[in-house]
C-alpha positions in Angstrom: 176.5 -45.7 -21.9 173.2 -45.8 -23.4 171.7 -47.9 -26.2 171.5 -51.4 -23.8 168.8 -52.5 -21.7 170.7 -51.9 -18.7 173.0 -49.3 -16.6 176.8 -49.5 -18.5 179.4 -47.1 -16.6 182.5 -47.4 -18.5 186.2 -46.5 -17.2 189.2 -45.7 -19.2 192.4 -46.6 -17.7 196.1 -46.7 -19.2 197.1 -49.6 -16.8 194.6 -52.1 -18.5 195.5 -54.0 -21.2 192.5 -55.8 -21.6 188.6 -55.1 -20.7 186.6 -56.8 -17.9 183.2 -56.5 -16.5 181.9 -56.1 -13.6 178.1 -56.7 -12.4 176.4 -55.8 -8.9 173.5 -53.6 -7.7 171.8 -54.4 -11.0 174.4 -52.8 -12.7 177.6 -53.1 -15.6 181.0 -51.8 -14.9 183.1 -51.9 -18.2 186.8 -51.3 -17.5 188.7 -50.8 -20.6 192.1 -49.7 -21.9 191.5 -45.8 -22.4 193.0 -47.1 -26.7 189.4 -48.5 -27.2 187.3 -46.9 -29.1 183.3 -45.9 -28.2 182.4 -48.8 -31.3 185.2 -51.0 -29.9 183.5 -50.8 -26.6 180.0 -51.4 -27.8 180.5 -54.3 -30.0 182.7 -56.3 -26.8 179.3 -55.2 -24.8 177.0 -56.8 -27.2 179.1 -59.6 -28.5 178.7 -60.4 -23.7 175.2 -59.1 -24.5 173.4 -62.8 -23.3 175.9 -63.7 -20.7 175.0 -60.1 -19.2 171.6 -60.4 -19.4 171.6 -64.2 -17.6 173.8 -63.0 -14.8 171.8 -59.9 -14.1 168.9 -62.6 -14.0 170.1 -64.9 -11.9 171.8 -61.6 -9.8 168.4 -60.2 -9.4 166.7 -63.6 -8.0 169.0 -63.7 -5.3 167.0 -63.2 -1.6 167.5 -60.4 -0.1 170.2 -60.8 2.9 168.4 -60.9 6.2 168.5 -58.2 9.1 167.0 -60.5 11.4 164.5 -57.6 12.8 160.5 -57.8 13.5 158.5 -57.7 10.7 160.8 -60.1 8.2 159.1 -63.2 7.5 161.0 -66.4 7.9 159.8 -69.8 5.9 158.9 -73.3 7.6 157.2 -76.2 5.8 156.3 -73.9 3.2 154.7 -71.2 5.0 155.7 -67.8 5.9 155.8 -66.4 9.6 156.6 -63.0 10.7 159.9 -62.7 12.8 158.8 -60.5 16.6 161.7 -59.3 18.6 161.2 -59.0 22.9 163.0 -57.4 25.2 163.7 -60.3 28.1 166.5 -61.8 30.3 166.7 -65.2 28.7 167.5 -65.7 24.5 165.3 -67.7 23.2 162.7 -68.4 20.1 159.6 -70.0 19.4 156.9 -70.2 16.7 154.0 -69.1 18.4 150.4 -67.4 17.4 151.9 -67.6 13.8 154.9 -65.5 14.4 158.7 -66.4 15.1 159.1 -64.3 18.3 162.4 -63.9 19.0 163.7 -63.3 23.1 166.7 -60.9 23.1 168.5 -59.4 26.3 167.3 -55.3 25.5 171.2 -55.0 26.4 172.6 -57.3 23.3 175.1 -55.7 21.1 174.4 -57.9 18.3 170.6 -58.8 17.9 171.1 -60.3 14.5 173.9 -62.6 15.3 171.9 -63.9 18.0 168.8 -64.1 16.8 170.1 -65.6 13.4 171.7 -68.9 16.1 168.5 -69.4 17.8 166.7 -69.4 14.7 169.4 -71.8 13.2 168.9 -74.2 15.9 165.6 -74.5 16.4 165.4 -75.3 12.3 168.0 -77.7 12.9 166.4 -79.1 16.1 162.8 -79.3 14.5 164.1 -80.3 10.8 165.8 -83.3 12.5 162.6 -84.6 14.2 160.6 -83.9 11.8 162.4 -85.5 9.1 163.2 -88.6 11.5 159.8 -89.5 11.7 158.6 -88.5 8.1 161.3 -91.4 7.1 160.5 -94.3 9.4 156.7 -93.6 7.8 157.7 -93.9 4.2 160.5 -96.6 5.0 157.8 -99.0 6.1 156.1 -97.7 2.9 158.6 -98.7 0.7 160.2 -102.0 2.5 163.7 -100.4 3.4 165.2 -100.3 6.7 167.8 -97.1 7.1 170.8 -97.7 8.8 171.0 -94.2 9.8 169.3 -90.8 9.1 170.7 -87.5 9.9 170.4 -84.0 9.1 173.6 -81.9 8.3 173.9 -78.4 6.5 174.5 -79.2 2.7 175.5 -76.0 0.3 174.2 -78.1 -2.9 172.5 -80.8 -2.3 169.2 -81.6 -0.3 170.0 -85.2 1.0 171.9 -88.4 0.4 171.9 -92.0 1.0 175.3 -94.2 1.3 175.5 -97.7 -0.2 175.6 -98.6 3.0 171.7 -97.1 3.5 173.2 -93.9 6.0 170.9 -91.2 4.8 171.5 -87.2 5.6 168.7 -84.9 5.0 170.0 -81.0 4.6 168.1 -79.4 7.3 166.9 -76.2 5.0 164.7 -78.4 3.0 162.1 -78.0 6.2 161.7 -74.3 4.4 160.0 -76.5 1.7 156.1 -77.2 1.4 155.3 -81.1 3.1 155.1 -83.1 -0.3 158.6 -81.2 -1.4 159.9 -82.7 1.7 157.9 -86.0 0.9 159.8 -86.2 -2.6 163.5 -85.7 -0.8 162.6 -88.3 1.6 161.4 -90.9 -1.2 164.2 -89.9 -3.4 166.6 -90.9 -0.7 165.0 -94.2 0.7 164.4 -95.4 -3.3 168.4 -95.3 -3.3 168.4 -98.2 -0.8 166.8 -100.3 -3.4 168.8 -98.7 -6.1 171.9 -96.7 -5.7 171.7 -94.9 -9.0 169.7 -92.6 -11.6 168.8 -95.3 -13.2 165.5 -95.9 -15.0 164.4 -98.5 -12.5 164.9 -96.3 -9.8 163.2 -93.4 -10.8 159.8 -96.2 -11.2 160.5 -96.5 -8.0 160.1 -92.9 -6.9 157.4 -92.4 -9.2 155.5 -95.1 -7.4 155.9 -93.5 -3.9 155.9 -89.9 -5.4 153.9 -89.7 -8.5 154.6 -85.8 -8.8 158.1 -86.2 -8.7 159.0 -84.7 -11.5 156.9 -81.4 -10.6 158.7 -81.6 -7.2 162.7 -81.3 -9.3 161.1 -78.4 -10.9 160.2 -76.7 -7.6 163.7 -77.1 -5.9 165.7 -75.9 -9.4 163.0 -72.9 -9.5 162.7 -71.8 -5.4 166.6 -73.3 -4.2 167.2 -69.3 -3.9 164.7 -68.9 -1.4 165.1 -71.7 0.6 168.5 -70.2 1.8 167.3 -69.7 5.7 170.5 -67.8 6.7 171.8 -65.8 3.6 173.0 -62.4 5.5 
């Protein structure tokens, strides 16, 4: 159907009573009862005209699922490194000369699983230390004594703190640039003085992280592509 600033296919069917919609690939499916009319079915598509359009946005800024094959670039501290597959006994991975390179047995059935777990763990492995020590610096910054700090795989959130001062850092945040990580770190310790949103908390951040503000834009802007894993 033509007329709309993006692809419509519509299908007629007697065993629908109702219509529904249907978005991928950049793309509107429109099933309808085959009663509708062509004006019936282009007033339903613009009266959804603005929910369409958002969804295709937000569709569209989705990363691309990962193949896990040489010459994809992988994130880390807010830098990009291209991923290098080699042919050798032992799997393994390492960030080396400014490229991921990846060990697979030439043998392997399934490169990408593997190489998708060894890059898992050694984000996991290097998130942890990294964001151990970046937490002991700023808790002696800010007066605050953690009772514990771990990193564990969040799907919405990049860390919390418990009243009891436990904090857990998600471990894909180490995709982010160092003073986005800076910012998730204060955010976390400040709850240790105050376990809210409150306006007296956020002084607190801004004292510690002056940019914080900027730094909540950046996550709600870039959370997309800080999915290390999507594939």
């Amino acid at each position: 159907m033509d007329a709309f600033p993006f692809h419509v296919t519509v299908i007629r069917t007697s065993r629908k009573r109702s219509a529904s919609i249907r978005l991928a690939d950049g793309k509107v499916t429109l099933r309808v009862p085959d009663t509708l009319s062509d004006k019936q079915i282009k007033d339903l598509i613009l009266k959804k005209m603005r929910w369409i359009k958002q969804k295709l946005k937000t569709l569209s800024a989705r990363p691309t699922p990962k193949q896990y094959a040489s010459g994809e670039r992988f994130a880390y501290l807010g830098k990009q490194y291209t991923l290098k597959r080699i042919n050798g006994p032992v799997p393994s991975i390492k960030l080396t000369h400014g490229c991921f390179e990846a060990t697979v047995r030439e043998s392997a059935g399934n490169s990408k699983a593997i190489i998708r777990s060894l890059l898992i763990d050694w984000y996991q492995s290097h998130a942890e230390k990294y964001l151990i020590d970046k937490t002991q610096r700023f808790a002696k910054q800010i007066g605050v004594t953690p009772h514990s700090i771990t990193v564990k795989h969040y799907k919405s959130r990049w860390g919390s703190c418990s009243v009891h001062g436990d904090i857990a850092y998600n471990w894909q945040i180490i995709l982010a640039p160092h003073w986005i990580v800076d910012y998730v770190v204060v955010h976390e310790l400040c709850h240790i003085l105050e376990h809210n949103h409150s306006s007296h908390y956020w002084k607190h951040v801004e004292r510690y992280s002056p940019n914080w503000r900027e730094c909540r834009q950046w996550l709600t802007n870039n959370s997309n592509n800080l999915d290390a894993v999507n594939g």
